[in-house]
Legacy VTK file of the C-alpha trace (Angstrom):
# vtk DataFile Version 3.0
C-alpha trace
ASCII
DATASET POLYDATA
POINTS 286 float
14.514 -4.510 -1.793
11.873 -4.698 -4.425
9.390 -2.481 -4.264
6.799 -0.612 -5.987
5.358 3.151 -5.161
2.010 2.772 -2.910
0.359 5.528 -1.755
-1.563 5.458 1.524
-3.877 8.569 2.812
-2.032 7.945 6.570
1.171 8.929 4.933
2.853 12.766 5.567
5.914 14.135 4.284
6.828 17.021 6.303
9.894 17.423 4.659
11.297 20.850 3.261
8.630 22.476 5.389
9.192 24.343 8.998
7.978 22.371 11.752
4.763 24.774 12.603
3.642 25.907 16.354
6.529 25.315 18.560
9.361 23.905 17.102
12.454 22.965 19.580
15.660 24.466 18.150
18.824 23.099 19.541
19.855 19.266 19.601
19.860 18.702 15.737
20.870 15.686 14.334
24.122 15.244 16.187
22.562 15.141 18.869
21.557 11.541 17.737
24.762 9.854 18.761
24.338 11.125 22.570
20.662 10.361 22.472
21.517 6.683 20.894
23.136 6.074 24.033
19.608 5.733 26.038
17.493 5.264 22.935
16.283 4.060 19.377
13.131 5.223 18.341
11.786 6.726 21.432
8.738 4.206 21.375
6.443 5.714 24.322
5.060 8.818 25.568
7.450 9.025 28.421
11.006 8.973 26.212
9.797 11.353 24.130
9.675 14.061 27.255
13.005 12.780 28.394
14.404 13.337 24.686
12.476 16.866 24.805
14.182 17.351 27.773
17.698 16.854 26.419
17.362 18.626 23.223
15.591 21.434 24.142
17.414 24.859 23.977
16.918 27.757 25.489
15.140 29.292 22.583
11.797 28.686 20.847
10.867 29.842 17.261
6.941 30.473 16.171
6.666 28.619 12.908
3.807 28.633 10.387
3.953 25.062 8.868
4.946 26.963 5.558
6.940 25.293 2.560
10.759 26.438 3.002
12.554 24.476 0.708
12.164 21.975 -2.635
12.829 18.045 -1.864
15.879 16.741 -4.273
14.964 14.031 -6.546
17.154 11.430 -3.843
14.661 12.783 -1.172
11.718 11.882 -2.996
12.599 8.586 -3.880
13.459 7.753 0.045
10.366 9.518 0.788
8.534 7.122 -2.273
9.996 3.953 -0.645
9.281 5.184 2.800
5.582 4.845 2.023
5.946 1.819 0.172
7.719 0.417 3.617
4.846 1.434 5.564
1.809 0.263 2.975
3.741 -2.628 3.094
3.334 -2.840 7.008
0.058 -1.976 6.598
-1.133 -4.760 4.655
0.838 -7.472 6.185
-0.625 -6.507 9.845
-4.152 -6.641 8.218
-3.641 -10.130 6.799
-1.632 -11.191 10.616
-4.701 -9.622 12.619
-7.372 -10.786 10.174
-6.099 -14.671 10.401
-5.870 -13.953 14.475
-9.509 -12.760 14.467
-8.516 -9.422 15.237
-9.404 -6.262 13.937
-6.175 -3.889 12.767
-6.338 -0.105 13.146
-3.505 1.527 10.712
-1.370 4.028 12.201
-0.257 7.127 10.539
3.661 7.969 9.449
5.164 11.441 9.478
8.400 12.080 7.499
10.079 15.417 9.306
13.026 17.831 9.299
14.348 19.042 12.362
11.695 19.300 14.417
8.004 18.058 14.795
4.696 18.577 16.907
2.953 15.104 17.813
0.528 14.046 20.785
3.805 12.777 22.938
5.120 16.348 22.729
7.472 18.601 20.383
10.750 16.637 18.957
13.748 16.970 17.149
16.180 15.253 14.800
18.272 14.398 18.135
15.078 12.202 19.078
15.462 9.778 16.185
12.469 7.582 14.359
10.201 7.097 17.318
6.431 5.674 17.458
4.003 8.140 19.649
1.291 6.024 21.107
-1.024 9.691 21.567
-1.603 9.884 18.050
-0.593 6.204 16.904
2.035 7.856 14.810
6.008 6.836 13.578
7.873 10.180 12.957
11.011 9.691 11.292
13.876 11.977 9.838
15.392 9.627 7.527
18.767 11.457 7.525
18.988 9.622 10.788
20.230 6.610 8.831
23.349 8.458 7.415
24.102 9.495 10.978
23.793 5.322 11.724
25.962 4.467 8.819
28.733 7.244 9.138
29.062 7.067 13.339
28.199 3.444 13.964
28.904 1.244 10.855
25.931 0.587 9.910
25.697 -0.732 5.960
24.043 1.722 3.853
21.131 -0.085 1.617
17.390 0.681 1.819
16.429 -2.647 3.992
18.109 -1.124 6.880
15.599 1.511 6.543
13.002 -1.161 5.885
13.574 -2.686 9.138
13.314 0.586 11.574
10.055 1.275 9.850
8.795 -2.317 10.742
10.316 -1.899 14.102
8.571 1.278 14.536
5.262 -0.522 13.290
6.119 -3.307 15.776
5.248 -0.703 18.509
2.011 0.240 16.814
1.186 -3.129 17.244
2.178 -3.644 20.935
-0.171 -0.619 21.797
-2.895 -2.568 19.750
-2.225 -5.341 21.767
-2.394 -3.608 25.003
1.479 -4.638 25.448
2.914 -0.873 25.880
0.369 -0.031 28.418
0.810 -2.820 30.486
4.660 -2.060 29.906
4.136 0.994 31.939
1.963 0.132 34.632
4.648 -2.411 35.859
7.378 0.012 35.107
6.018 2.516 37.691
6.412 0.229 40.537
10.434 -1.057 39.867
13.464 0.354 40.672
15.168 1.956 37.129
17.168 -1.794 36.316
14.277 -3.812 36.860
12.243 -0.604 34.522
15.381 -0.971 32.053
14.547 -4.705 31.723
10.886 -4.203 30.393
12.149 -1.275 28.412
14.563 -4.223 26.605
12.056 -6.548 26.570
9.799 -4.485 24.670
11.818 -3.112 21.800
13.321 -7.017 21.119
9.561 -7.614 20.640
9.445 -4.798 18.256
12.709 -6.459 16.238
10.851 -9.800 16.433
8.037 -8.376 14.979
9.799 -6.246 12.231
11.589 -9.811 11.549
7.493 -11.121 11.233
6.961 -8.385 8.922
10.192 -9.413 6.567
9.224 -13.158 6.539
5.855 -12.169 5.257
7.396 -10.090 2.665
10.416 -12.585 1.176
9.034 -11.770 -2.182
10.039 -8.336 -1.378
13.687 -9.269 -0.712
16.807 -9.188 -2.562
20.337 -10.488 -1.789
21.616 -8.880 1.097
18.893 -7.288 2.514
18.665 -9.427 5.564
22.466 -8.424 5.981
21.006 -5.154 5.689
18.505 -5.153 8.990
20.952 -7.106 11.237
23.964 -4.671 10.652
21.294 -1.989 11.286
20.293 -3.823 14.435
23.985 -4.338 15.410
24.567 -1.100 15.188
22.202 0.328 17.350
22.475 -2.543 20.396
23.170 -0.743 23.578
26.354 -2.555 24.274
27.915 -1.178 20.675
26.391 2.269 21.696
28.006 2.681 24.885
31.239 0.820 24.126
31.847 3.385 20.894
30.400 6.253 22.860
32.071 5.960 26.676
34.770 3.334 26.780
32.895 0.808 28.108
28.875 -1.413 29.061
26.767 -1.034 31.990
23.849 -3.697 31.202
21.691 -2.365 33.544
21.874 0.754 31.769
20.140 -1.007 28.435
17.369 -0.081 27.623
16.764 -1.671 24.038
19.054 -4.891 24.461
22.784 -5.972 23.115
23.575 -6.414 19.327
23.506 -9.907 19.996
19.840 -10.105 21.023
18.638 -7.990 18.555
19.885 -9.536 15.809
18.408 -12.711 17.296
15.185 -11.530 17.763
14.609 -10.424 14.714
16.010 -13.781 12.763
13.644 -15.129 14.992
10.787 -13.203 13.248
11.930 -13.786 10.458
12.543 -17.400 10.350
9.368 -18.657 12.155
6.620 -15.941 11.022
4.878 -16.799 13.860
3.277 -13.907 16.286
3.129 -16.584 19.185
7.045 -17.030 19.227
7.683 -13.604 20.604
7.158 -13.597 24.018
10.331 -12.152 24.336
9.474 -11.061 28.379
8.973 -14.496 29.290
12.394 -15.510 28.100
14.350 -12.730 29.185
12.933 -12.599 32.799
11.949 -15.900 34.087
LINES 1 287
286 0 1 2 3 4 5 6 7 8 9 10 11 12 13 14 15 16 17 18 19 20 21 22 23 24 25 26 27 28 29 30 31 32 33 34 35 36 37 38 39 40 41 42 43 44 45 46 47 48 49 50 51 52 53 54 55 56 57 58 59 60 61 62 63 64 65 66 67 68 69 70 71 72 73 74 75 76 77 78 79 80 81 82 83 84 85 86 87 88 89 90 91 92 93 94 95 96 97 98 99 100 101 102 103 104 105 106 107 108 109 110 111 112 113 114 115 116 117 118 119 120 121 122 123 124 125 126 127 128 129 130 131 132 133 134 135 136 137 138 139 140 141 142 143 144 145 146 147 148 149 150 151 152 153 154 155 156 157 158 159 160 161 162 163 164 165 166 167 168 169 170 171 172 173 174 175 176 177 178 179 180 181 182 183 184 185 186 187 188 189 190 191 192 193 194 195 196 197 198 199 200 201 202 203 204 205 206 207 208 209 210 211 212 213 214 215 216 217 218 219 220 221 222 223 224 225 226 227 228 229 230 231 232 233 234 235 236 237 238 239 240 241 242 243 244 245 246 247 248 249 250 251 252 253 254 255 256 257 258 259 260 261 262 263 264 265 266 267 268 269 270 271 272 273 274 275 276 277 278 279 280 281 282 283 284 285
């Protein structure tokens, strides 16, 4: 991907720094390829307590927020084209909501190690990149993506990066929207599979939206980048994740959609551009 370092004053790298106030220990970033197997990118407030749940140990640790180690030059750079990603977001959003006659409100984006404070509660590593509605906040732990690439085939390249950051951003835009919220007033009245069904309706909107985000950006691309965000979105399709993890699928179970639809929702972005074309709960339910 081309890209050029942008700076944005919503932009935090926590990185090489302890956590500060309570910071879970336990979990760590193994913990990722259990946790893949109900999530990626523990979109709303009530994941992120299930994931806190999980990875919790049995011990917390006081921290001070205090500087415990230098970033590498490699670290930088990711952390450089991180915020590039998300300025990126930023802008295209603007223009999207501007031309809708709609008024954007730019989240924030928290680069971590091992553990984090935000409004949905204390995380970890184990939780993976996740959007927090509280504070209108993505956290991510980028060394999530060597996890993706070393346990479930994911290509390496920085698109597939690219594309969880506009997925995450996708979710930012469904609370704008008032999509999440209405999400979870209709998911406290079903059972868990007809809950599981929203759940996969609303992160394909997020890949249909990252997909937006990329057609906006062709200018950005480079060859194989596209290649890039679909093996990413392969990868992490609930039907790959439980057939590498336990043997075998149980679709009601999903919770984020197969590798199939994934990578079709997000060509769809792509290809047509078009906000209007993602009504992805009114083709997967009716």
């Amino acid at each position: 991907m081309k890209w050029d370092k942008k700076e944005s004053g919503n932009f935090e790298d926590r990185r090489g720094m302890s956590g500060g106030g309570k910071a879970i220990l336990g979990g760590g970033l193994i913990g990722i390829v259990i946790l893949l197997l109900k999530m990626f990118g523990g979109e709303t407030g009530q994941t992120i307590g299930n994931v806190i749940e999980q990875t919790q140990g049995s011990q917390t640790e006081q921290t001070e927020g205090t500087k415990t180690r230098e970033l590498s030059a490699e670290e930088k750079e990711l952390g450089d084209f991180s915020e590039a990603c998300f300025v990126y977001n930023n802008e295209t959003w603007d223009k999207i909501f501007s031309e809708n006659n709609m008024q954007f409100q730019e989240p924030g984006m928290v680069l971590f190690d091992d553990g984090v404070n935000t409004a949905c509660g204390s995380a970890t590593s184990a939780s993976g990149p996740f959007y927090c509605p509280g504070d209108k906040k993505v956290y991510m732990d980028l060394r999530f993506f060597e996890e993706l690439k070393t346990r479930f085939g994911a290509e390496g390249g920085d698109f597939a990066i690219a594309y969880v950051i506009a997925h995450e951003m996708g979710h930012h835009i469904q609370t704008l929207l008032g999509t999440s919220a209405k999400v979870r007033q209709l998911q406290a009245n079903k059972s868990q599979t007809e809950a599981n069904k929203l759940s996969v309706c609303l992160e394909l909107q997020a890949d249909f939206y990252a997909g937006v985000w990329a057609h906006y950006n062709k200018n950005l691309l480079e060859a194989g980048d596209i290649e890039e965000a679909l093996s990413a979105a392969n990868a992490v399709g609930d039907d790959t994740i439980q057939s590498k993890m336990q043997g075998h699928v149980n679709q009601e179970s999903f919770t984020h959609g197969s590798s199939e639809q994934r990578m079709e929702w997000f060509m769809k972005g792509y290809k047509t551009g078009d906000i209007k074309q993602g009504d992805t709960f009114s083709a997967l339910l009716n």
